[in-house]
KOLVEX-46508 format. One record per residue (C-alpha): residue number from 1; residue in three letters; y, x, z. Coordinates in steps of 0.1 Angstrom, whole numbers, plus 5000, padded with zeros to 4 digits. Layout:
<gugus>
<gugu guza="NUM" mimi="ALA" v="Y" u="X" w="Z"/>
...
</gugus>
This chain:
<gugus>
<gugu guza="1" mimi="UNK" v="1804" u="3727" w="5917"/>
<gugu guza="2" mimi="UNK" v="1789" u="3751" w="5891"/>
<gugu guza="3" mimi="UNK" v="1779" u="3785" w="5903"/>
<gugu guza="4" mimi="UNK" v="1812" u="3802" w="5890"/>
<gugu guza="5" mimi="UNK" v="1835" u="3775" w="5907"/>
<gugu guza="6" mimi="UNK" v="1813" u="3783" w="5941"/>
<gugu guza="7" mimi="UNK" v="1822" u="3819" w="5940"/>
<gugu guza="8" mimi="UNK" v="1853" u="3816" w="5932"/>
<gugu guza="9" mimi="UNK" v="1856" u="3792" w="5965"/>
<gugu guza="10" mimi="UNK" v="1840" u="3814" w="5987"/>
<gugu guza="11" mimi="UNK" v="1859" u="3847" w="5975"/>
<gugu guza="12" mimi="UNK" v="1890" u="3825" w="5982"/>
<gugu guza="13" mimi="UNK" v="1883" u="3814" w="6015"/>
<gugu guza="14" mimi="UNK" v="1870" u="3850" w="6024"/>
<gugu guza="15" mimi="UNK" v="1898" u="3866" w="6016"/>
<gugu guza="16" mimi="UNK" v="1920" u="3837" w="6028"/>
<gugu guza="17" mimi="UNK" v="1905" u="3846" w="6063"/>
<gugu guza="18" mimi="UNK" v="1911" u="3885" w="6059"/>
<gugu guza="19" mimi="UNK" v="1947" u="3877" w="6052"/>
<gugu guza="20" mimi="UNK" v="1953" u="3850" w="6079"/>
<gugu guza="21" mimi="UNK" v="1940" u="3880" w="6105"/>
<gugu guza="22" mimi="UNK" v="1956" u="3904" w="6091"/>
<gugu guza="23" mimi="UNK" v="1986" u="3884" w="6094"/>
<gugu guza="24" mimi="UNK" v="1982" u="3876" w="6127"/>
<gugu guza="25" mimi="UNK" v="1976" u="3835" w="6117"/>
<gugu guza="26" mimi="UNK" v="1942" u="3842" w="6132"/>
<gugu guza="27" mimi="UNK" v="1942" u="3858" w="6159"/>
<gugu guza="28" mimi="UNK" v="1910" u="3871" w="6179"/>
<gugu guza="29" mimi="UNK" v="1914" u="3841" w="6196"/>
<gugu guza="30" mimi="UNK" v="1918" u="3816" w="6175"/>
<gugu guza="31" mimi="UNK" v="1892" u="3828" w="6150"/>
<gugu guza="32" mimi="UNK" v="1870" u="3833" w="6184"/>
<gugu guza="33" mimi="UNK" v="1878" u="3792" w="6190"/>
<gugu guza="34" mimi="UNK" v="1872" u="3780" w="6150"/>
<gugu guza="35" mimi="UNK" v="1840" u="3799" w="6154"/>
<gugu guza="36" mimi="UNK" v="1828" u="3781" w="6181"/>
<gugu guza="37" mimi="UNK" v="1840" u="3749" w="6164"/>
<gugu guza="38" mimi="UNK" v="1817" u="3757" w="6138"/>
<gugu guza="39" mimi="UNK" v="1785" u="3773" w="6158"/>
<gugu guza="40" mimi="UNK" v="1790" u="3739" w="6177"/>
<gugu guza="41" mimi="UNK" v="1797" u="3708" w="6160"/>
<gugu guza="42" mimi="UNK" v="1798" u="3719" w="6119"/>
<gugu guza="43" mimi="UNK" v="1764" u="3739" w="6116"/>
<gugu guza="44" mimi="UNK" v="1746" u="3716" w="6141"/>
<gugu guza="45" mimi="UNK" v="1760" u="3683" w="6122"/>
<gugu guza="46" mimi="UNK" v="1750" u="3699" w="6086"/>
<gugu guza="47" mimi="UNK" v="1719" u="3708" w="6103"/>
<gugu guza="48" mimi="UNK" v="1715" u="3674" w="6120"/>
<gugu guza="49" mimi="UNK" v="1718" u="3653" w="6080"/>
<gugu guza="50" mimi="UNK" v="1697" u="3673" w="6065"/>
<gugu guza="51" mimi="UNK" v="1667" u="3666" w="6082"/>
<gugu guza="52" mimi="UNK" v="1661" u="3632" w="6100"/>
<gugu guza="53" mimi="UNK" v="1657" u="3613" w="6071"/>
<gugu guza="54" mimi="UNK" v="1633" u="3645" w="6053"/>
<gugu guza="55" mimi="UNK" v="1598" u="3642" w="6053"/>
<gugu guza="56" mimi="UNK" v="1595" u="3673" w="6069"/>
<gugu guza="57" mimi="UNK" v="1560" u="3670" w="6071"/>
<gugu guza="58" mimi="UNK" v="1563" u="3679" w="6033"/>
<gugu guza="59" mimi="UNK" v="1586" u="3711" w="6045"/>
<gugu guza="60" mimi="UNK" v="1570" u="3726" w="6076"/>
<gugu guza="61" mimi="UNK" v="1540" u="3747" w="6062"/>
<gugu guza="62" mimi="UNK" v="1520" u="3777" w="6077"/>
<gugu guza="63" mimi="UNK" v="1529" u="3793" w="6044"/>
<gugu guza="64" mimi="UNK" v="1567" u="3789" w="6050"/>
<gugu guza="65" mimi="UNK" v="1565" u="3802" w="6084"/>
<gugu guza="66" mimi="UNK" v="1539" u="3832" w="6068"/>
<gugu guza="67" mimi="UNK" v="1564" u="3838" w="6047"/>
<gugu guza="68" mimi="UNK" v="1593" u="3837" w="6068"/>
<gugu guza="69" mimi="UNK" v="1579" u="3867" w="6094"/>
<gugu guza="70" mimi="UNK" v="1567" u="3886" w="6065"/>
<gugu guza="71" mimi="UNK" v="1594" u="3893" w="6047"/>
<gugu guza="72" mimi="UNK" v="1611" u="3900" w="6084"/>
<gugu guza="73" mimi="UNK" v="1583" u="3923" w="6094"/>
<gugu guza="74" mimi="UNK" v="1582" u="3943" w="6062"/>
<gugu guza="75" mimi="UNK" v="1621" u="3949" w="6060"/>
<gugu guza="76" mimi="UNK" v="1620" u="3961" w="6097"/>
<gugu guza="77" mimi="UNK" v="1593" u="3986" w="6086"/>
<gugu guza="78" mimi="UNK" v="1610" u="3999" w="6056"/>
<gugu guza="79" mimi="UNK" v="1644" u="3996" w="6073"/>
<gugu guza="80" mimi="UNK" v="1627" u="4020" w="6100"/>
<gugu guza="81" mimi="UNK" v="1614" u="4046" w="6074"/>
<gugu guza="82" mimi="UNK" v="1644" u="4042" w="6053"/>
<gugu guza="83" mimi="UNK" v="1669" u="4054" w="6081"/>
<gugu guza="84" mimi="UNK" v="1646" u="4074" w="6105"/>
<gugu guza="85" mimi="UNK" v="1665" u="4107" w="6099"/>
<gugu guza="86" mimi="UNK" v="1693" u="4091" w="6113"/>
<gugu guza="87" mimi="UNK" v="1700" u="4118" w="6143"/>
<gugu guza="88" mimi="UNK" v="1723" u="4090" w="6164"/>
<gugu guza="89" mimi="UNK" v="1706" u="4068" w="6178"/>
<gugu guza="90" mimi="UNK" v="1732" u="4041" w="6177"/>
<gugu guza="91" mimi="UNK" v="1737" u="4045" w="6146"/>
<gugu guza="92" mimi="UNK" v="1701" u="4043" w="6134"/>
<gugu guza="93" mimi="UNK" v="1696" u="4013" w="6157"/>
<gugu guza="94" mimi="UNK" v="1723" u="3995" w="6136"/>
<gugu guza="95" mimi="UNK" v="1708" u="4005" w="6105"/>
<gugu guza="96" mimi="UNK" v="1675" u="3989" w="6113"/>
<gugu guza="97" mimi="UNK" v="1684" u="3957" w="6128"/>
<gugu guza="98" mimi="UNK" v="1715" u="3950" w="6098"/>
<gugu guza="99" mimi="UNK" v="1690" u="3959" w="6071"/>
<gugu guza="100" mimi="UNK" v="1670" u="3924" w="6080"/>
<gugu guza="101" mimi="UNK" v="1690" u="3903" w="6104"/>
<gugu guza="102" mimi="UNK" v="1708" u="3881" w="6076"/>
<gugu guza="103" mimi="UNK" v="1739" u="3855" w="6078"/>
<gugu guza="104" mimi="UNK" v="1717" u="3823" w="6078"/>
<gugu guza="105" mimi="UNK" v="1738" u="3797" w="6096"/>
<gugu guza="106" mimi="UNK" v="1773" u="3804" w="6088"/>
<gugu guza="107" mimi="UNK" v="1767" u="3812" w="6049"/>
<gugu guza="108" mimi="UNK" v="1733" u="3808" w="6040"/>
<gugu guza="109" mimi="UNK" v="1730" u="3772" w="6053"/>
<gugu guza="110" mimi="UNK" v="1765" u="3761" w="6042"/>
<gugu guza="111" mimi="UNK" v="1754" u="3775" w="6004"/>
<gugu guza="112" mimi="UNK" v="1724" u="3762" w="5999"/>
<gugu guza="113" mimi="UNK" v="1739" u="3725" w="6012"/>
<gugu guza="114" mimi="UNK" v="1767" u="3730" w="5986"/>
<gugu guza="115" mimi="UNK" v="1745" u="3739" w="5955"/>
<gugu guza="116" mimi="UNK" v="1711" u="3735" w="5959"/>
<gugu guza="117" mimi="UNK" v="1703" u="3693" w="5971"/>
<gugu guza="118" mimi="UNK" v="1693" u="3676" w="6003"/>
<gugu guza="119" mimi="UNK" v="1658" u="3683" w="5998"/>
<gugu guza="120" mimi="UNK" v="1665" u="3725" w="5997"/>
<gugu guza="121" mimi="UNK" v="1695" u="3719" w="6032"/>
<gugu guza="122" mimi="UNK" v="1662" u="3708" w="6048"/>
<gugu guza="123" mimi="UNK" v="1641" u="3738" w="6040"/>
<gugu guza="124" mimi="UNK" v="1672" u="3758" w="6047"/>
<gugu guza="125" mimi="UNK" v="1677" u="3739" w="6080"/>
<gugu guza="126" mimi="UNK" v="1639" u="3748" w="6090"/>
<gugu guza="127" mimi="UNK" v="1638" u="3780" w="6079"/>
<gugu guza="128" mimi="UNK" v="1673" u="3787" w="6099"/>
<gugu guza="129" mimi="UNK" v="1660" u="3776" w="6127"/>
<gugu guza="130" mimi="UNK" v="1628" u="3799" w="6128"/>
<gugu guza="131" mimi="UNK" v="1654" u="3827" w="6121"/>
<gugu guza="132" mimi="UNK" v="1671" u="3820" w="6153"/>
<gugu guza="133" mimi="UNK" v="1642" u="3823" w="6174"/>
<gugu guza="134" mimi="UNK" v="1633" u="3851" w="6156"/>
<gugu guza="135" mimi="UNK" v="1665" u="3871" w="6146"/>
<gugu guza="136" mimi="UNK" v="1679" u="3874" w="6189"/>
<gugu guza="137" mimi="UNK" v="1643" u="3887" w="6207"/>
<gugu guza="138" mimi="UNK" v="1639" u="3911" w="6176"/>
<gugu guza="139" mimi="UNK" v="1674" u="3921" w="6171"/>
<gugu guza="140" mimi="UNK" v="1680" u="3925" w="6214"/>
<gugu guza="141" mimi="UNK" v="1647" u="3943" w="6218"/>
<gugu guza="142" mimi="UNK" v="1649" u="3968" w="6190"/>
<gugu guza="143" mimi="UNK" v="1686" u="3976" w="6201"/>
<gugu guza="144" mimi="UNK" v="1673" u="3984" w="6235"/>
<gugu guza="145" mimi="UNK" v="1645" u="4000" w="6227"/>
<gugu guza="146" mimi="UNK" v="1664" u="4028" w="6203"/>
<gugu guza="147" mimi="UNK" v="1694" u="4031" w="6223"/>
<gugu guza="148" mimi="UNK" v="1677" u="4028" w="6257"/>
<gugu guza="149" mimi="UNK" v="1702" u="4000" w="6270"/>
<gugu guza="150" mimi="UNK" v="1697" u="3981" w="6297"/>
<gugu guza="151" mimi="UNK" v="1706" u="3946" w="6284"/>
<gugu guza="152" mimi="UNK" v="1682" u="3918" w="6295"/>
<gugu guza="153" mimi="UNK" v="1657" u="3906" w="6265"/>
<gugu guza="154" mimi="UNK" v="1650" u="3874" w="6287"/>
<gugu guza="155" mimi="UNK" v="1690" u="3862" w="6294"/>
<gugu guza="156" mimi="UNK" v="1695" u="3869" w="6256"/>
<gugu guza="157" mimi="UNK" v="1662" u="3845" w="6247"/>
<gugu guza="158" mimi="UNK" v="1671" u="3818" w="6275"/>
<gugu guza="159" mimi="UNK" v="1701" u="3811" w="6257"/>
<gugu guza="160" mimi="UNK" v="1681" u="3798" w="6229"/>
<gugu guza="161" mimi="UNK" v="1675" u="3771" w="6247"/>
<gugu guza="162" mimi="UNK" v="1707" u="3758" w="6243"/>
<gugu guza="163" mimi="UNK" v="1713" u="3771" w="6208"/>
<gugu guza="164" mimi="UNK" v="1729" u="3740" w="6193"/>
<gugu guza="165" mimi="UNK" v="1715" u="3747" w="6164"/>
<gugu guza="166" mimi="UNK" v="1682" u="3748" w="6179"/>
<gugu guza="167" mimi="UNK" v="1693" u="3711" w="6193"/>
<gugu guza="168" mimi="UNK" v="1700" u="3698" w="6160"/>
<gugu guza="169" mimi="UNK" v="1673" u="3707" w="6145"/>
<gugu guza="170" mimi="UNK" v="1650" u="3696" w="6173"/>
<gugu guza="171" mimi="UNK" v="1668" u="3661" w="6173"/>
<gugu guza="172" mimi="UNK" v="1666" u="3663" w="6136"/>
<gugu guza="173" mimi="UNK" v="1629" u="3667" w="6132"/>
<gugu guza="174" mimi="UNK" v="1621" u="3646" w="6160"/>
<gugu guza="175" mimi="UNK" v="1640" u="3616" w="6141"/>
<gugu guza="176" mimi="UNK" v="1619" u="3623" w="6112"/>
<gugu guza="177" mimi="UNK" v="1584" u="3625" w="6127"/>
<gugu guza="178" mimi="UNK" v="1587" u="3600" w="6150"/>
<gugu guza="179" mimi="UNK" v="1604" u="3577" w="6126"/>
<gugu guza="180" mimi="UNK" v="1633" u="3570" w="6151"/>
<gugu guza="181" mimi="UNK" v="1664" u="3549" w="6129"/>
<gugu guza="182" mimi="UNK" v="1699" u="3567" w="6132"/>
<gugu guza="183" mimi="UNK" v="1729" u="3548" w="6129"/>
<gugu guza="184" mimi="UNK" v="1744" u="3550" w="6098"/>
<gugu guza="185" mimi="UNK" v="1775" u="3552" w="6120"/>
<gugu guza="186" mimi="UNK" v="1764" u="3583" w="6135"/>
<gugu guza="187" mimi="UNK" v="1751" u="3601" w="6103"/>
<gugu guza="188" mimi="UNK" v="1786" u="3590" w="6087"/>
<gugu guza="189" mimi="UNK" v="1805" u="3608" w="6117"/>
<gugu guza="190" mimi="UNK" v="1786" u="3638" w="6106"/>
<gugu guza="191" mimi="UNK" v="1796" u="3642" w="6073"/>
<gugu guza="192" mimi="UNK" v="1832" u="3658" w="6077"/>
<gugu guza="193" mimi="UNK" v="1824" u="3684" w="6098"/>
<gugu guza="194" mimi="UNK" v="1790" u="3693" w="6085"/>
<gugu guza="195" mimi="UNK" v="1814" u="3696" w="6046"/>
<gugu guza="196" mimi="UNK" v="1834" u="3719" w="6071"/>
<gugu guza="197" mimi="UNK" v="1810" u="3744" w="6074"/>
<gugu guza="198" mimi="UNK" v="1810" u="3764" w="6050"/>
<gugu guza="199" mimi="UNK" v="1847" u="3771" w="6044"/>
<gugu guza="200" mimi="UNK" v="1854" u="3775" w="6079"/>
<gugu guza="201" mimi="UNK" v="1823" u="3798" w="6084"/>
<gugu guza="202" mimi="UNK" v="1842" u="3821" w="6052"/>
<gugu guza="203" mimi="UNK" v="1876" u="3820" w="6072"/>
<gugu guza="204" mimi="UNK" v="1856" u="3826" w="6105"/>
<gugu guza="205" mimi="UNK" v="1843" u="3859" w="6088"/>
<gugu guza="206" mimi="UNK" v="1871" u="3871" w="6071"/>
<gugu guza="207" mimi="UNK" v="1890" u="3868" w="6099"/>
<gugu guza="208" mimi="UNK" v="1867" u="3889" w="6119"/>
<gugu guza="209" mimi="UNK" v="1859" u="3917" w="6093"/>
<gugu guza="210" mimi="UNK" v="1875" u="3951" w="6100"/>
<gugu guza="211" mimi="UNK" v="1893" u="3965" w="6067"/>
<gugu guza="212" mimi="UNK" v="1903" u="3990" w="6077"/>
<gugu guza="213" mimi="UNK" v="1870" u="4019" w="6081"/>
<gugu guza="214" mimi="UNK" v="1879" u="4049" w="6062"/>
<gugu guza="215" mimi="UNK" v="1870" u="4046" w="6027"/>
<gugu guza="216" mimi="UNK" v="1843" u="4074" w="6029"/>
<gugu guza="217" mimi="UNK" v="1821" u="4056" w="6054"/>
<gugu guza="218" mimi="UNK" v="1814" u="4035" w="6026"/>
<gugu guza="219" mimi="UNK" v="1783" u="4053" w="6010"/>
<gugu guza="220" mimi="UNK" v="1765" u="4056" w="6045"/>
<gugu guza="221" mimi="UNK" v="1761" u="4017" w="6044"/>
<gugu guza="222" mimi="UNK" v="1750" u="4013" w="6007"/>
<gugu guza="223" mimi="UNK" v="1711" u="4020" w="6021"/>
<gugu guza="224" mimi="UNK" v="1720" u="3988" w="6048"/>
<gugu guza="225" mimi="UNK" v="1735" u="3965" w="6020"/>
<gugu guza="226" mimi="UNK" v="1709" u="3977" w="5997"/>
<gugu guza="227" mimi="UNK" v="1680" u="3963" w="6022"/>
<gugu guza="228" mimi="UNK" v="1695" u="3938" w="6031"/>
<gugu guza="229" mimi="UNK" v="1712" u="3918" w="6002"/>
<gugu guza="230" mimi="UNK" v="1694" u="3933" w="5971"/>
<gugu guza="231" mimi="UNK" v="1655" u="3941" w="5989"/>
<gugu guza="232" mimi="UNK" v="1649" u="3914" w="6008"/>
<gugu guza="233" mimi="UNK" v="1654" u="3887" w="5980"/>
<gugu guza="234" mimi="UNK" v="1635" u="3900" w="5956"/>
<gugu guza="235" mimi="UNK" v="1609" u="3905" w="5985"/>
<gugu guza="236" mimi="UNK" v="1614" u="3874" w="5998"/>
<gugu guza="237" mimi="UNK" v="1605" u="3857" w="5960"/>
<gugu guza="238" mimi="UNK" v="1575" u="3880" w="5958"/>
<gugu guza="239" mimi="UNK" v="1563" u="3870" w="5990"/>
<gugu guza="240" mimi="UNK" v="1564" u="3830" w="5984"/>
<gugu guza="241" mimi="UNK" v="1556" u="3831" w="5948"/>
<gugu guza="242" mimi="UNK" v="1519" u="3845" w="5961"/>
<gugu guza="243" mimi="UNK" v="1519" u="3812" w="5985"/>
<gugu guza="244" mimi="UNK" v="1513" u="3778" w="5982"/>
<gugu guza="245" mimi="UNK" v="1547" u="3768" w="5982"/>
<gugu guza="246" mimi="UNK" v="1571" u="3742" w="5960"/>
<gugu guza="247" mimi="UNK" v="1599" u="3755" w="5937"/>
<gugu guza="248" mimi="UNK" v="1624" u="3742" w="5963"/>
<gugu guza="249" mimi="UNK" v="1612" u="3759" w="5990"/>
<gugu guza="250" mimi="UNK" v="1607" u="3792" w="5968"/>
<gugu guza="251" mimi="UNK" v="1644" u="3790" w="5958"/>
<gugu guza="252" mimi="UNK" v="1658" u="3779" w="5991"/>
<gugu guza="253" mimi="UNK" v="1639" u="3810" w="6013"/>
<gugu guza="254" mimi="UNK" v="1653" u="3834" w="5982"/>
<gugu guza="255" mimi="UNK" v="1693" u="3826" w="5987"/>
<gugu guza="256" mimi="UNK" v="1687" u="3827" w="6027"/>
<gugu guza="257" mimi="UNK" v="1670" u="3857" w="6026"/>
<gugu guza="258" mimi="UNK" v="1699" u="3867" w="6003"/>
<gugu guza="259" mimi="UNK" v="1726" u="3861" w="6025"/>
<gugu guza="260" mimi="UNK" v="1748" u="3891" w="6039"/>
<gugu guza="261" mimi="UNK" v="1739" u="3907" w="6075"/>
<gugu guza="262" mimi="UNK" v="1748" u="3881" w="6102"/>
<gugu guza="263" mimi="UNK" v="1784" u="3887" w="6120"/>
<gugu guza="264" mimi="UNK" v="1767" u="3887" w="6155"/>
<gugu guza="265" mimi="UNK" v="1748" u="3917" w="6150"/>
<gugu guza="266" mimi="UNK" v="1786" u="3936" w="6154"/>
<gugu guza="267" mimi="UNK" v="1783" u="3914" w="6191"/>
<gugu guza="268" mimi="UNK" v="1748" u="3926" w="6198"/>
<gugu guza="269" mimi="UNK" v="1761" u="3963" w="6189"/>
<gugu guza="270" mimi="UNK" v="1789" u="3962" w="6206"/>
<gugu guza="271" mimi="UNK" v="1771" u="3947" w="6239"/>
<gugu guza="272" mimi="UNK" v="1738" u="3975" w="6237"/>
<gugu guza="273" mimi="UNK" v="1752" u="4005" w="6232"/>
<gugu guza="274" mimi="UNK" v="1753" u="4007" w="6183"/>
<gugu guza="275" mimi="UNK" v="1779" u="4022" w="6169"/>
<gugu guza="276" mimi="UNK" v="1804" u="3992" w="6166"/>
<gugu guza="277" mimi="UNK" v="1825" u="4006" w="6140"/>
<gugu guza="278" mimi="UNK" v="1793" u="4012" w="6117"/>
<gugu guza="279" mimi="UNK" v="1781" u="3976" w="6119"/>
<gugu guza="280" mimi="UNK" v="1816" u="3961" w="6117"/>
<gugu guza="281" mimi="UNK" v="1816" u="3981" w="6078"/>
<gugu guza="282" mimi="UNK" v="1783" u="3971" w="6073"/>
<gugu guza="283" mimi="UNK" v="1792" u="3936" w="6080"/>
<gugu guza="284" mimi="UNK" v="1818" u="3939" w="6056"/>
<gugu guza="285" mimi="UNK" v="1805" u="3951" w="6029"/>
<gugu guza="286" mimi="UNK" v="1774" u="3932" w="6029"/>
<gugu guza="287" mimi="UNK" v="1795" u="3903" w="6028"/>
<gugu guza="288" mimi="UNK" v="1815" u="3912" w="6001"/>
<gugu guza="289" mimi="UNK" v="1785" u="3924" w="5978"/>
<gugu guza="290" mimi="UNK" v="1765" u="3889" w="5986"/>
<gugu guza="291" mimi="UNK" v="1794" u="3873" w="5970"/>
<gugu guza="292" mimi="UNK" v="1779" u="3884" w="5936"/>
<gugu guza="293" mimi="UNK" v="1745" u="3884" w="5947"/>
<gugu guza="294" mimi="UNK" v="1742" u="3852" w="5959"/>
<gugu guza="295" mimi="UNK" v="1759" u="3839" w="5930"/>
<gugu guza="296" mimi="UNK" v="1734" u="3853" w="5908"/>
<gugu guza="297" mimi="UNK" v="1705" u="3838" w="5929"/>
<gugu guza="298" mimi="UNK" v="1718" u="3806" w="5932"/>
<gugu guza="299" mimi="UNK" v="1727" u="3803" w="5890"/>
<gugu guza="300" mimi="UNK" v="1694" u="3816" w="5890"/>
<gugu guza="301" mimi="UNK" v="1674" u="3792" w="5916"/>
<gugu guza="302" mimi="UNK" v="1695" u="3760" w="5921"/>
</gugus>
């Protein structure tokens, strides 16, 4: 599918999503039950094919971890300067942790798998799975630290233990190291719902996106999308173009780190005391800007 037929999919299946819940097709609970479907068995399957039969010893690099908590720490620095005169603190707090907390596993991931090769959805799939372990401590602790809530850094990082995700990608990488044979049974059971992901991750978000945030809110989250979707690309190329990394893995980190801010920062707000209705528009419009962005970076690195 060439980059123009790929937006035009994911525009359709976004907005498919924000109709269906604005219908009332899906409801808070289904679209609560199709995204578990896909945190569960889609991303992990995807995850799961892309990297048992990789030679990830090819993949996994100090420079594409480097690069990986560079980019991180430098947008949390700039995202801190950039919205310190924020006076509310929840507010501010949001600001921060949706200017570098990006949308890796439900559209990042998906993307790259549908326009960039196998050899790219393995880099993804690594470099997904050191933004889960990164993205929750650094997300949880920053909330609590600027809005003084009491939420537990510890449960939040315990439950990365059982990330499925996480699961996949251990199984994955273990399979490749080790040189363990998977069935071709198995891998073939895989490849429906790991095609799955992506449209249903689109539908998941739509459906979950609140539309209806007075239109002038819209220019305090242009600093947000700006970081997020337009900075930390372009930093994320400068970063790995100064390290001794392939093409692929250039290309891949660029479209991940282009991906919109992730859907469960609006949880994390909502759970630690941000202001939910600023990272529910933030979420939105981040998503809806990526759509051209990330078309341009995939036309420009796949």
């Amino acid at each position: 599918m060439g980059v123009l037929g790929q937006l035009g999919f994911m525009v359709a299946f976004l907005a498919a999503g924000v109709v269906a819940g604005h219908l009332g097709l899906l409801t808070e609970r289904r679209t609560d039950v199709l995204t578990t479907l896909v945190f569960t068995v889609a991303l992990p399957a995807l995850v799961f094919r892309s990297t048992y039969g990789q030679p990830l010893r090819e993949i996994i690099s100090p420079s594409l971890l480097a690069g990986f908590w560079v980019v991180i720490a430098v947008t949390i620095g700039l995202g801190w300067l950039v919205h310190r005169r924020l006076d509310a603190a929840e507010r501010r707090s949001v600001s921060v942790v949706q200017s570098y907390h990006s949308n890796m596993g439900f559209l990042g991931l998906p993307l790259v798998a549908e326009t960039m090769g196998g050899d790219a959805t393995a880099v993804a799939s690594v470099l997904l799975g050191i933004g889960s372990i990164t993205h929750v401590p650094v997300t949880v602790f920053l909330l609590v630290r600027i809005n003084g809530s009491d939420a537990s850094l510890v449960a939040e990082c315990r439950k990365l233990l059982t990330n499925p995700v996480l699961v996949a990608l251990a199984g994955g990488i273990g399979a490749s190291v080790l040189g363990i044979p998977v069935p071709g049974a198995f891998v073939d059971a895989l490849a429906i719902p790991a095609e799955l992901a992506l449209p249903f991750a689109l539908l998941c978000i739509g459906a979950s996106l609140d539309t209806d945030l007075p239109a002038s809110h819209v220019e305090k989250t242009a600093s947000v999308v700006a970081l997020k979707v337009l900075w930390m690309p372009v930093l994320a190329w400068l970063v790995y173009s100064s390290l001794p990394v392939g093409s692929t893995a250039l290309g891949t980190a660029v479209v991940m780190f282009g991906a919109p801010t992730a859907v469960s920062t609006y949880v994390y707000t909502t759970e630690m005391g941000g202001d939910a209705a600023f990272a529910s528009l933030n979420v939105f419009t981040s998503t809806v800007v990526s759509i051209g962005t990330l078309s341009v970076l995939v036309w420009l690195f796949a």
